[in-house]
TORRO-967957 format. One record per atom (N, C-alpha, C): atom name; x, y, z. Coordinates in Angstrom, 2 decimals, always signed. Atoms other than C-alpha are relative to their C-alpha. Example, Ala and Ser with C-alpha at 12.3 -4.5 7.8 and 13.67 -1.06 7.14 Angstrom:
<rs>
r name->N&x->+0.89&y->-1.19&z->+0.00
r name->CA&x->+12.30&y->-4.50&z->+7.80
r name->C&x->+0.90&y->+1.20&z->+0.00
r name->N&x->-0.82&y->-1.19&z->-0.06
r name->CA&x->+13.67&y->-1.06&z->+7.14
r name->C&x->-0.77&y->+1.09&z->+0.73
</rs>
This chain:
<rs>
r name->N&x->-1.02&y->+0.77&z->-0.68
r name->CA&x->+44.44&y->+48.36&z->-33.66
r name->C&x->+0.39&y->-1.18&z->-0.89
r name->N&x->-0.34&y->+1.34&z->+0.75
r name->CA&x->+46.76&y->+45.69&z->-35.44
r name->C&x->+0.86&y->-0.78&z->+0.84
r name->N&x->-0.54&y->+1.09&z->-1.18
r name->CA&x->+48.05&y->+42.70&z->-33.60
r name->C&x->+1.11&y->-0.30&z->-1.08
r name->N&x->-1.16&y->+0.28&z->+1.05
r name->CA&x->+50.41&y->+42.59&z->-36.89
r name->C&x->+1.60&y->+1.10&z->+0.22
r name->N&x->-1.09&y->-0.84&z->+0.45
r name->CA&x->+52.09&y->+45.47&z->-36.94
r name->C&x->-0.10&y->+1.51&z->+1.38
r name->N&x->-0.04&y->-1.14&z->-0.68
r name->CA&x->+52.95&y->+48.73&z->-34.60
r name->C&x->-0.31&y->+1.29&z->-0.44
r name->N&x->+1.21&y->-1.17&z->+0.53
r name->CA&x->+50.53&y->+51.88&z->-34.97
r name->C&x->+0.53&y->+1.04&z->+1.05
r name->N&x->+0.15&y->-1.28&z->-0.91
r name->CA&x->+51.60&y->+55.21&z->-33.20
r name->C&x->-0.89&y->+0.35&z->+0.47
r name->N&x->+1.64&y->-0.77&z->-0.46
r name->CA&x->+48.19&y->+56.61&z->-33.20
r name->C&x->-0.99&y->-1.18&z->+0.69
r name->N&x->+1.29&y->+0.94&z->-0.57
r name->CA&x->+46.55&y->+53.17&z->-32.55
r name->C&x->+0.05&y->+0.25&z->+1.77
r name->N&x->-0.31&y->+0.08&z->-1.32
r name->CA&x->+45.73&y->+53.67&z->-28.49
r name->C&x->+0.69&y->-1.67&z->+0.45
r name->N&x->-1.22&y->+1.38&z->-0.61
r name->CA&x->+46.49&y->+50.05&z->-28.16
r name->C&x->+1.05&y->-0.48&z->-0.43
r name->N&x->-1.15&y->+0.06&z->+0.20
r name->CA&x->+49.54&y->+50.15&z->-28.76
r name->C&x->+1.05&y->+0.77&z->+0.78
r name->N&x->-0.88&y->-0.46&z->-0.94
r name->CA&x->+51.05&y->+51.90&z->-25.87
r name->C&x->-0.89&y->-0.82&z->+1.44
r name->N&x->-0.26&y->+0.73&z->-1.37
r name->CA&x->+51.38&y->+50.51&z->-22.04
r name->C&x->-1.56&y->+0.85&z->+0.23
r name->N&x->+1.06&y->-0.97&z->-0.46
r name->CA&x->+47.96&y->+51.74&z->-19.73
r name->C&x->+0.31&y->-0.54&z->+1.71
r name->N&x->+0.13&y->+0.70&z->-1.25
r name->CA&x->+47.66&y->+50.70&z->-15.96
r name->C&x->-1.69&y->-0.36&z->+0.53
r name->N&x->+0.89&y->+0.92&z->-0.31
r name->CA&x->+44.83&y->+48.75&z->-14.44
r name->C&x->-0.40&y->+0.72&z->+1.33
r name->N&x->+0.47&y->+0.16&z->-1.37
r name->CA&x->+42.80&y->+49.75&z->-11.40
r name->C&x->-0.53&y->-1.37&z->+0.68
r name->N&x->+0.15&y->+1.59&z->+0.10
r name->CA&x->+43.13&y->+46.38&z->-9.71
r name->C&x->-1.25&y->-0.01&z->+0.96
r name->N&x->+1.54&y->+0.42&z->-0.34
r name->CA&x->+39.85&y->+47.01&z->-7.69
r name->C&x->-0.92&y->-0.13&z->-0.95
r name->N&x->+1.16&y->-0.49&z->+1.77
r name->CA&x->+37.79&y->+47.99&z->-11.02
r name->C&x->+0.22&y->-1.06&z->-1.35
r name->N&x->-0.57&y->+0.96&z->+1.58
r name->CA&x->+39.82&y->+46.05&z->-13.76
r name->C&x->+0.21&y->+1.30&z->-1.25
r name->N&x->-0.09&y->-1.30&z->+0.56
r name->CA&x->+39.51&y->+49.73&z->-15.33
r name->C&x->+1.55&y->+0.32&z->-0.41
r name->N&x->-1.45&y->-1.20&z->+0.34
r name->CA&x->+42.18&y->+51.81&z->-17.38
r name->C&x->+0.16&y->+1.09&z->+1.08
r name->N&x->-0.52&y->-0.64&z->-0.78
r name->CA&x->+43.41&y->+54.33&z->-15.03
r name->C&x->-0.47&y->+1.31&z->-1.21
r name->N&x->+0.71&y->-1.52&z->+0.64
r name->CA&x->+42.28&y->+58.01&z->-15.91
r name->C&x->+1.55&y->+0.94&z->-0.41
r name->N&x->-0.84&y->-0.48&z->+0.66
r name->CA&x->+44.84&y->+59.48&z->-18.02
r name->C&x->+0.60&y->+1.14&z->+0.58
r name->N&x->-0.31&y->-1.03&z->-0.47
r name->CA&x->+45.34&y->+62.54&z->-16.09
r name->C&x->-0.11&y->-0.46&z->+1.80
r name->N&x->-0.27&y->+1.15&z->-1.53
r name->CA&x->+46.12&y->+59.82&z->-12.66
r name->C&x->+1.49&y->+0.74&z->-0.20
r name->N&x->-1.52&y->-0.45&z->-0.24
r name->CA&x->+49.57&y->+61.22&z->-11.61
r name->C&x->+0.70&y->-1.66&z->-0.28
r name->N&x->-0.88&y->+0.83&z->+0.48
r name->CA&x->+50.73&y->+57.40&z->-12.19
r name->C&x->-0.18&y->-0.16&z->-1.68
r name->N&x->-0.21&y->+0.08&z->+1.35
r name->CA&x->+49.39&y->+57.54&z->-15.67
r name->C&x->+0.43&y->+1.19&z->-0.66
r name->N&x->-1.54&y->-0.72&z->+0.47
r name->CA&x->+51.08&y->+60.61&z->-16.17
r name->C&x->+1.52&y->-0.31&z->-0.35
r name->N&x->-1.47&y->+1.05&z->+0.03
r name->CA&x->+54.20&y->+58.80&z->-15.03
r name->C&x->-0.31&y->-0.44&z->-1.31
r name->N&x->+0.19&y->+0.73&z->+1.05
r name->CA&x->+53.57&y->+56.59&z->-17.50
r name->C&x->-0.03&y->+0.32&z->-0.91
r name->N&x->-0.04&y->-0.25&z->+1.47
r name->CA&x->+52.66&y->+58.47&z->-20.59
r name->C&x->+1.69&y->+1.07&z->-0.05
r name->N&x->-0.84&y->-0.80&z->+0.12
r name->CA&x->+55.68&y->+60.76&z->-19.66
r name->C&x->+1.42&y->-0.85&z->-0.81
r name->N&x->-0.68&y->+1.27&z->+0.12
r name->CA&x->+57.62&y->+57.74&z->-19.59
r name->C&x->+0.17&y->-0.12&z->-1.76
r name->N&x->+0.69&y->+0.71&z->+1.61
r name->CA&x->+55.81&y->+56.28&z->-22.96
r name->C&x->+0.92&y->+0.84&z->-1.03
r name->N&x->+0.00&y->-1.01&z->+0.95
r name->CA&x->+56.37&y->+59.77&z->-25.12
r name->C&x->+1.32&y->-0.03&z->-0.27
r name->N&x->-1.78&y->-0.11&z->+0.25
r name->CA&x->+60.24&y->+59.64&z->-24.68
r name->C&x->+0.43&y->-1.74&z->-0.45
r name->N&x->-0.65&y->+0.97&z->+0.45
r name->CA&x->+60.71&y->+56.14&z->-25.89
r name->C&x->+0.54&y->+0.04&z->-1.86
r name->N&x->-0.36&y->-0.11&z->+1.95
r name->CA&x->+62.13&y->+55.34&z->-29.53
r name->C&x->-0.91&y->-1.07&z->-0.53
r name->N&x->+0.68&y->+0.62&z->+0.76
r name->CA&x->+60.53&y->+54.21&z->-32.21
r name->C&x->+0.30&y->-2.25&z->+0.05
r name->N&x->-0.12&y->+1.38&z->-0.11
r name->CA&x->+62.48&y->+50.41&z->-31.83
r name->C&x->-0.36&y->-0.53&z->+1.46
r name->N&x->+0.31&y->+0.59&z->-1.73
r name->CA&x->+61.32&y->+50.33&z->-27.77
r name->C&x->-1.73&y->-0.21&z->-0.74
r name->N&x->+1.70&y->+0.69&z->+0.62
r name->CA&x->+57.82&y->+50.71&z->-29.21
r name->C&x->-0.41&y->-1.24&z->-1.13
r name->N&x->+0.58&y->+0.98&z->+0.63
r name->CA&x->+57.77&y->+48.33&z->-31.59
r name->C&x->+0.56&y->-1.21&z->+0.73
r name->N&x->+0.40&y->+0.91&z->-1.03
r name->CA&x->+59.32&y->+45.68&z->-29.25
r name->C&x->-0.63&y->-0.12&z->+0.82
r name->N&x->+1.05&y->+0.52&z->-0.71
r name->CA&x->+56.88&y->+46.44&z->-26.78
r name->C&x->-0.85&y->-0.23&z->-0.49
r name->N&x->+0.90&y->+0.63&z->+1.23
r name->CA&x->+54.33&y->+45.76&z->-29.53
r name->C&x->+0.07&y->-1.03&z->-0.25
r name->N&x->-0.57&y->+1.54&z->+0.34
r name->CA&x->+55.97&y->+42.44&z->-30.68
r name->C&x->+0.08&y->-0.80&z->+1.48
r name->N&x->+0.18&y->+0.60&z->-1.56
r name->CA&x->+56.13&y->+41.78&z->-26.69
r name->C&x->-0.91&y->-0.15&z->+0.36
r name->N&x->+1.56&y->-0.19&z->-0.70
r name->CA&x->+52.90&y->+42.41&z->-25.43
r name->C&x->-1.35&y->-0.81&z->-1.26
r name->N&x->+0.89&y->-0.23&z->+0.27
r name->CA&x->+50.73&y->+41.75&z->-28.65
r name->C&x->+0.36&y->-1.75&z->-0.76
r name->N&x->+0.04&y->+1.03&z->+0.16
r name->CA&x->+52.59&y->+39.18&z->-30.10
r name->C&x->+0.68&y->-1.00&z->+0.47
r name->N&x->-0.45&y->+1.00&z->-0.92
r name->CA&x->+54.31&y->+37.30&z->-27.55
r name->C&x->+1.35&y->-0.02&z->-0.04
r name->N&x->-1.37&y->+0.31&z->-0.08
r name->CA&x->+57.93&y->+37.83&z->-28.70
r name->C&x->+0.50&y->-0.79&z->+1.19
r name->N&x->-0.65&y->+0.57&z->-0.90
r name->CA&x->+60.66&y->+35.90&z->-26.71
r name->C&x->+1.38&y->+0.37&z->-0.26
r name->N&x->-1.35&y->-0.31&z->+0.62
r name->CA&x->+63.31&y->+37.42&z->-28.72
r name->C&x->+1.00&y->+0.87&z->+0.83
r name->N&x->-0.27&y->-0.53&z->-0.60
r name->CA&x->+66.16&y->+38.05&z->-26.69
r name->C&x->+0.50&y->+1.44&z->+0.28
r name->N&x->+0.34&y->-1.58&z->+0.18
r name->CA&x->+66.44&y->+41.87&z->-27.68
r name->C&x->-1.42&y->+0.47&z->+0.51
r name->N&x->+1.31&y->-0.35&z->-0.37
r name->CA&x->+62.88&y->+42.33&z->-27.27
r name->C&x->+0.00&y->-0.14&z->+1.35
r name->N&x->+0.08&y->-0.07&z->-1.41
r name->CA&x->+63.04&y->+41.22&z->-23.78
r name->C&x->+0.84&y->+0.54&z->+0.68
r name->N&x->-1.00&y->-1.04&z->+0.20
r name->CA&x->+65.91&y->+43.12&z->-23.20
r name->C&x->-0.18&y->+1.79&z->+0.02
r name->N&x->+1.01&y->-1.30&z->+0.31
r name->CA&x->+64.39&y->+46.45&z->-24.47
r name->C&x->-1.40&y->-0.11&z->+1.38
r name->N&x->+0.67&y->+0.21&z->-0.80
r name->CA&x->+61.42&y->+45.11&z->-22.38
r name->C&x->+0.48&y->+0.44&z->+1.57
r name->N&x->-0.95&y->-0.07&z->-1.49
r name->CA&x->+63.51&y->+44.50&z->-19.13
r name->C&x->+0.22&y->+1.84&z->+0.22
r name->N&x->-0.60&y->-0.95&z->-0.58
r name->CA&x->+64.86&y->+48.50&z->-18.99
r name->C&x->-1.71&y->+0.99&z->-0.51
r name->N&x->+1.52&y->-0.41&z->-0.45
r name->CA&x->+61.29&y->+49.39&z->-20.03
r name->C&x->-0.68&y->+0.14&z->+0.87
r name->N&x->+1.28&y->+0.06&z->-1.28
r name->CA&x->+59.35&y->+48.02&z->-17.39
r name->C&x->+0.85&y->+1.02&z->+1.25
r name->N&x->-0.35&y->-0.36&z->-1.20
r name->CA&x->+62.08&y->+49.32&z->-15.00
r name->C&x->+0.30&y->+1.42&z->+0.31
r name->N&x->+0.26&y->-1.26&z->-0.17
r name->CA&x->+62.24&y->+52.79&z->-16.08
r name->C&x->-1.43&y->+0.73&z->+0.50
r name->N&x->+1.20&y->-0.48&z->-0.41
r name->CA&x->+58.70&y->+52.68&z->-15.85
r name->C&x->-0.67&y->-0.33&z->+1.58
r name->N&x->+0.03&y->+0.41&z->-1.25
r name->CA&x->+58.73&y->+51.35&z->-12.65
r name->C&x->+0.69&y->+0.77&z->+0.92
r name->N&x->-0.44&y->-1.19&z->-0.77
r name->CA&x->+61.15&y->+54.15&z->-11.05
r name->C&x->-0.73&y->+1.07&z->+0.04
r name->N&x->+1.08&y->-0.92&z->+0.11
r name->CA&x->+58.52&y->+56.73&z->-12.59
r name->C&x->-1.12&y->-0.15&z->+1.18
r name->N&x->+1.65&y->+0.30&z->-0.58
r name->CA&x->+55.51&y->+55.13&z->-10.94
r name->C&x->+0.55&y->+0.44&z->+1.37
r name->N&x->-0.37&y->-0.28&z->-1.19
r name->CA&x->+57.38&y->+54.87&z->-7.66
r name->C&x->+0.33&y->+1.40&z->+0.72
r name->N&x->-0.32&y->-1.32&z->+0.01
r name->CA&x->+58.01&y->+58.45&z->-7.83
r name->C&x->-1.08&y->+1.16&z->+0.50
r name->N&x->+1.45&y->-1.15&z->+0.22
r name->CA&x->+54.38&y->+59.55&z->-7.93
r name->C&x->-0.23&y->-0.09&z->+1.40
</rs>
């Protein structure tokens, strides 16, 4: 994992969800983390690296949040779905 730069293969470097009783990653084969990686797999290479620069290193840049913004909310119609 690099807090510098955006890694395909690194796992941290994509979104996960939280079991908020546990504090736990969610089990990959969870119908919302399905959602989610279904979600993940179809993004482009510049959504991933602003969510990278968002999440790892704090961007504020208003593209990045931007990209961010239709991120969270695609991924947020998914989840709601499950």
């Amino acid at each position: 994992m690099s807090w510098e730069q955006h890694d395909d293969d690194c796992p941290g470097c994509r979104p996960v969800l939280l079991d908020p009783a546990t504090g736990k990653k969610s089990p990959d084969d969870s119908p919302e983390m399905v959602a989610l990686i279904r979600i993940w797999n179809a993004t482009t290479s510049e959504e991933r690296h602003a969510f990278h620069r968002f999440t790892c290193q704090n961007s504020r840049d208003p593209q990045d949040i931007a990209v961010m913004q239709n991120l969270s909310e695609r991924i947020q119609t998914a989840l709601a779905q499950t």
